[in-house]
N, C-alpha and C positions, 0 to 999 in steps of 0.2 A: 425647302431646298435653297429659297432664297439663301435665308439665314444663316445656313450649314456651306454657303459658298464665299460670303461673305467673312462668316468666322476662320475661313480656312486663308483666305485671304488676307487678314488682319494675320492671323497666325503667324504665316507667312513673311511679313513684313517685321512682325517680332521677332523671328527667331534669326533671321538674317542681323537685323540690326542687333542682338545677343551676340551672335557668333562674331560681329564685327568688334563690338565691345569686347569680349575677350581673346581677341587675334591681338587687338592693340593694345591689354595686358599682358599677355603672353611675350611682345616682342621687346617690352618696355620692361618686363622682367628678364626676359632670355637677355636683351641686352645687357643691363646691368649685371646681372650672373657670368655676363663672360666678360666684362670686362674687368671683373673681380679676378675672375680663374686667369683670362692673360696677363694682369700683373703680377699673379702671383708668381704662376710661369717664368716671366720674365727676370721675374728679380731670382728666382730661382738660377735660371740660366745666367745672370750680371755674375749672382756670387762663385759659380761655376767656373766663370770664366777667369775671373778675377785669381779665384785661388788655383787654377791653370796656368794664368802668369806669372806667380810667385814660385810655384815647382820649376817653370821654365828658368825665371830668374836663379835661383837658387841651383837648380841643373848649371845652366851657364857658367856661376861663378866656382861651386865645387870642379867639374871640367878643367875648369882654367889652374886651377891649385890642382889637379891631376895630371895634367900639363909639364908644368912647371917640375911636379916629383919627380918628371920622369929625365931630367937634367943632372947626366952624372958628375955634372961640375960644380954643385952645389956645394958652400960651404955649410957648416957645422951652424953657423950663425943666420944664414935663408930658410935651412931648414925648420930651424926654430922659430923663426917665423910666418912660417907656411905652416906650422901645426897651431900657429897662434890663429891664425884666420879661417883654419877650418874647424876649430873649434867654438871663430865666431859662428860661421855657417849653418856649425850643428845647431847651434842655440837657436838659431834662426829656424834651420828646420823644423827643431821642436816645439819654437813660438806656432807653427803654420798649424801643429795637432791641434793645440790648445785653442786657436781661437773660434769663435763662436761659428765663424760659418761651416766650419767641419760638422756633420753630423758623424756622431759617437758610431750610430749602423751601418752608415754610409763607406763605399769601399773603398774611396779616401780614408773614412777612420779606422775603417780594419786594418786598413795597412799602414799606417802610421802607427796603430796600434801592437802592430804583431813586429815593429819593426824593430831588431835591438840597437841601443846606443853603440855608438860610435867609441873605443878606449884609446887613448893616447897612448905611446903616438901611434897615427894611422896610419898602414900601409898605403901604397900605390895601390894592390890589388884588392885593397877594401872599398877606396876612393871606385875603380872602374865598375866593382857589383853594383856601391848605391847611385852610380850613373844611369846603370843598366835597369835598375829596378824605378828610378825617375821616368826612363823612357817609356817604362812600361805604364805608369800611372798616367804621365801624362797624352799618352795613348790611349788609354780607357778614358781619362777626360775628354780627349780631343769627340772621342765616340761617341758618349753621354751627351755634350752638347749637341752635336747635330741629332744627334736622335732627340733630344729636346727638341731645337730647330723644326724638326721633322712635325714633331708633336704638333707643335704651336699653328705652323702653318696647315696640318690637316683640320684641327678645330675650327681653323679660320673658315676653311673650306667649306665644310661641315654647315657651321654658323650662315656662313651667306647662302649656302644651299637649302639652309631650312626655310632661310626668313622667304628667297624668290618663292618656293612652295607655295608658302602660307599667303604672299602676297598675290600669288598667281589664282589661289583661293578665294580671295578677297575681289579680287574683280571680277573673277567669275561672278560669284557668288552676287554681286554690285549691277553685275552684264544682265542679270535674269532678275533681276529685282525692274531695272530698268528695264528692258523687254516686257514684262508684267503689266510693272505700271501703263506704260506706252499702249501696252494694247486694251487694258482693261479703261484705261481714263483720258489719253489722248485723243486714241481715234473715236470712239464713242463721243466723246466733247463737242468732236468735229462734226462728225454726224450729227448734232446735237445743234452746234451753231449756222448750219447748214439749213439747218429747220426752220430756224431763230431768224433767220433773213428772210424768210416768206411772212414774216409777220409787217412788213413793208406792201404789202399789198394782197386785198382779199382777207381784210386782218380777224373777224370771225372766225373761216374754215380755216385760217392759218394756225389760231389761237385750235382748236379742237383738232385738227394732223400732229401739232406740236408735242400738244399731250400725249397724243395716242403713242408716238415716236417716241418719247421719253420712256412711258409706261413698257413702249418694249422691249427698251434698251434696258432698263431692269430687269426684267425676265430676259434675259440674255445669259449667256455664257461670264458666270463667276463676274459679275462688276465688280469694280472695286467700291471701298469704301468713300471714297471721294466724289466717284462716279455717281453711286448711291444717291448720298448728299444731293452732289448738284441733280440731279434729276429729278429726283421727289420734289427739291425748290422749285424745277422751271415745272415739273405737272401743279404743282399749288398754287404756283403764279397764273399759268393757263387757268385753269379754274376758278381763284377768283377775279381775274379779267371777264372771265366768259361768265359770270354770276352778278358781278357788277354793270356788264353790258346790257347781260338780261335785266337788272333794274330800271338801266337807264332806259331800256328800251319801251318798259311799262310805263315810265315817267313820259316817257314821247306823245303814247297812243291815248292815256288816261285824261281824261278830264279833273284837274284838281280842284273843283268845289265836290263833286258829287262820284268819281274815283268810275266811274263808265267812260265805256271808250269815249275820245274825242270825233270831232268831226270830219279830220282828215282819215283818220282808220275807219270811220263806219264807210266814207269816198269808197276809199281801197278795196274793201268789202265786197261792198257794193258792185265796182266795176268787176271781182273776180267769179262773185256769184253769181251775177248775171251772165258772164260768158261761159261758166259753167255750166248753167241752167239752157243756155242758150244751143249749148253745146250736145247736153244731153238727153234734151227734152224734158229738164227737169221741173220741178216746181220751188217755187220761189217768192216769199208775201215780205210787207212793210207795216209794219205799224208807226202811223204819228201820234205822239201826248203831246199832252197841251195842256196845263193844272191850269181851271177856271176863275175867271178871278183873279188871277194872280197879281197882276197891277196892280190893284187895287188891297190887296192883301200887304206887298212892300211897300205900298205910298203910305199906308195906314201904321204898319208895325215896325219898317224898317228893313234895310237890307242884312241884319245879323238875323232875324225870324226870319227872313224870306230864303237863307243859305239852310237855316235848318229845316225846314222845309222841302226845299230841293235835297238835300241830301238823305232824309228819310223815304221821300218818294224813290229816288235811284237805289236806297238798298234795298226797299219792296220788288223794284224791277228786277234785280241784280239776284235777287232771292230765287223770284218767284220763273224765271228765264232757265232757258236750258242749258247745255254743256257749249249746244254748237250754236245758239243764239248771240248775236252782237248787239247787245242794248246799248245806245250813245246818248248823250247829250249834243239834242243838234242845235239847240243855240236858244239863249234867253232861258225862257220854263217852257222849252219846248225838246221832247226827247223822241228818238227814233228806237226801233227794235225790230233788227232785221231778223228773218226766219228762215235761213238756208234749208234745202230741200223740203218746204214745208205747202202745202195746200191753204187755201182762203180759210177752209171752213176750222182748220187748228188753229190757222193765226187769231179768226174770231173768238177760239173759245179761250186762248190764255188770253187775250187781250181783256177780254171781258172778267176775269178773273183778275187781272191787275186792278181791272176799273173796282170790282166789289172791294177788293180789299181796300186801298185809297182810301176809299167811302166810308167803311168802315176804322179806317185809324183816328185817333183819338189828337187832330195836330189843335197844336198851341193857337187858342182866337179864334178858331173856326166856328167857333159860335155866332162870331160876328159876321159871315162870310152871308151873302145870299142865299137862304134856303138850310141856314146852319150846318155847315156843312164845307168840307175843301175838299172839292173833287176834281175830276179831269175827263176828257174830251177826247174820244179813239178814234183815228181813222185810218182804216186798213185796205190796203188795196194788192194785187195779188200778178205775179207773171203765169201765164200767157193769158189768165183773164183779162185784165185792164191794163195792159204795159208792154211793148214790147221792147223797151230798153228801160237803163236803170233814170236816166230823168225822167219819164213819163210816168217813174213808179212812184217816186217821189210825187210829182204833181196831183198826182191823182188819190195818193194814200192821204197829200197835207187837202184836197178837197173836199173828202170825207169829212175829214176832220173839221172844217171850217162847216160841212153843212149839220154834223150832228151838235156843234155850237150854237148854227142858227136854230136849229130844231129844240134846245131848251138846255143843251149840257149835259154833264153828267151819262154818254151811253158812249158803245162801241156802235161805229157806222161802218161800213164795206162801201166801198166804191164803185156806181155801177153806170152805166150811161145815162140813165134818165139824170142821173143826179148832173152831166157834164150839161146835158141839153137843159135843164132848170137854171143851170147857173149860167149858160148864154143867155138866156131870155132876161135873166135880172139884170144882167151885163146891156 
């Protein structure tokens, strides 16, 4: 559906821009086309007119030598030359058949054609007919041109009534293209960067609303392709912010020799599970390690043995721990492993499970170690048996620990009171 709205959208945006492209040949042809046709026109109507003035002329001047015939005081010798000059006249008239702007079909040429020559000498009442017969043509011409006239200026008409259409067309057409975009990319933007301002504070849940906001403005009503675009960017940017944050956030809590949480998360832990536990009556244990030896292991082989070392011990922890378990490194070669909702007698028995395994792995020197061997040192201690807040669990789980050291190494110890009242009395 996406897809099929989007593509109709593009479509969209094509065929508009198409139709624009050929309005603006269309008019850039129609124009040229008429401007062809009105000069044609025009020069048509010049020579019209032109050879209207020359019948007029020529009307005038025969007139005038009609005129004159009709003076019965003429001598023998005005006469004779008054058929001199309408003889030039005639020649004249029959220059006007002959030249080229007469068309031969044309009712100028029909009638110059069908017209007979003029015989010497000419009456008065021959002179009056091709007066009359003048009037008459130049009558029809007078007609023809405004009817030309008429012509040119309806085309005109015509022409600019097309083009307002097509342009009236065109902005429509521009109006709803802009309407489109505006809704499908504007205000969605806006929406968009409305969102984009809550990333100013509260910038996680900002970074994950953002997205979601983005994602829904895709599935939205027909996005556009822009819209698209930007949207899919600002959910990919959200994502990797919020993926990148999640790393940073593992680099925070991690301890970087041995990759277990650090000390300030197992704190936090710590304080949450115990007010939950506290809260629900629940249960709640600690284990302390502590690898035996250990000084003595780094004074001997060095601090690059003594990292791989620790870092094989925490991937045993880290293995053999459970989903909702927080195993840390709480400082030096000493690690913590907290056991949310868990009883004494479970924290004993994986603890004891880490202790075999240890004992069993095969580390680097350990042959030289005390007893051949590179082991470690458990003390577990347990909420609401020996603790009723999270320092006393601490105290009492690193107790353990320090008496299953004095007691020879190498075991899992519980924490229990006799062992608090032993350790006042050595005290």
């Amino acid at each position: 559906m996406k897809h099929g709205s989007n593509t109709s959208g593009k479509g969209f945006i094509r065929l508009t821009v198409l139709f624009g492209f050929m309005a603006l040949l269309l008019v850039a042809g129609g124009t040229a086309w008429f401007g062809a046709f009105q000069s044609s026109r025009l020069r048509e109507i010049a020579s019209d007119q032109a050879l209207r003035m020359r019948l007029v002329e020529c009307r005038a001047r025969i007139s005038s030598i009609e005129q004159q015939f009709g003076d019965g005081t003429l001598s023998a010798g005005r006469q004779m030359e008054l058929q001199s000059k309408l003889r030039i006249e005639c020649a004249r008239f029959s220059e006007i058949g002959r030249s080229a702007e007469v068309q031969p079909e044309s009712v100028l040429g029909q009638w110059l054609k069908h017209r007979k020559p003029l015989v010497a000498p000419v009456s008065r009442e021959s002179l009056q007919l091709m007066i009359v017969d003048l009037d008459g043509m130049i009558e029809q011409m007078n007609a023809r041109i405004a009817a030309d006239n008429d012509s040119l200026a309806a085309s005109l008409n015509w022409y600019l009534a097309f083009i307002t259409i097509l342009l009236i067309i065109v902005v429509l057409a521009a109006g709803r293209l802009i309407v489109s975009n505006y809704r499908h990319s504007i205000i969605p933007l806006h929406q968009l960067s409305q969102r984009l301002t809550l990333l100013n504070c509260n910038l996680p849940e900002s970074l994950h609303d953002t997205a979601e906001a983005a994602e829904t403005l895709l599935s939205g009503e027909e996005p556009s392709a822009e819209m698209r675009s930007v949207s899919e960017s600002v959910v990919s940017m959200c994502h990797d912010i919020e993926e990148k944050n999640r790393k940073l956030d593992e680099l925070h809590i991690r301890d970087e020799k041995t990759n277990l949480y650090n000390y300030r998360h197992f704190k936090e832990h710590l304080i949450i599970d115990v007010e939950r536990a506290r809260r629900l009556k629940g249960d709640i244990a600690l284990a302390m390690i502590d690898i035996d030896h250990f000084k003595r292991y780094n004074d001997r082989y060095g601090h690059v043995a003594g990292d791989r070392v620790l870092a094989r011990i925490a991937e045993i922890i880290r293995e053999e721990c459970r989903m909702t378990d927080i195993p840390s490194r709480f400082g030096g070669d000493e690690f913590a492993v907290l056991f949310p909702k868990t009883d004494r007698a479970t924290a004993l028995e994986i603890s004891e499970r880490l202790r075999s395994i240890i004992c069993d792995e095969p580390f680097e020197y350990e042959s030289n170690q005390p007893g051949g061997q590179l082991t470690v040192s458990i003390g577990v201690a347990s909420w609401l048996d020996d603790a009723t807040d999270g320092t006393s669990l601490i105290t009492n789980a690193d107790k353990a620990l320090y008496k299953a050291k004095h007691l020879g190494r190498n075991m899992v110890l519980a924490f229990s009171k006799p062992l608090e009242v032993e350790e006042e009395e050595g005290s």
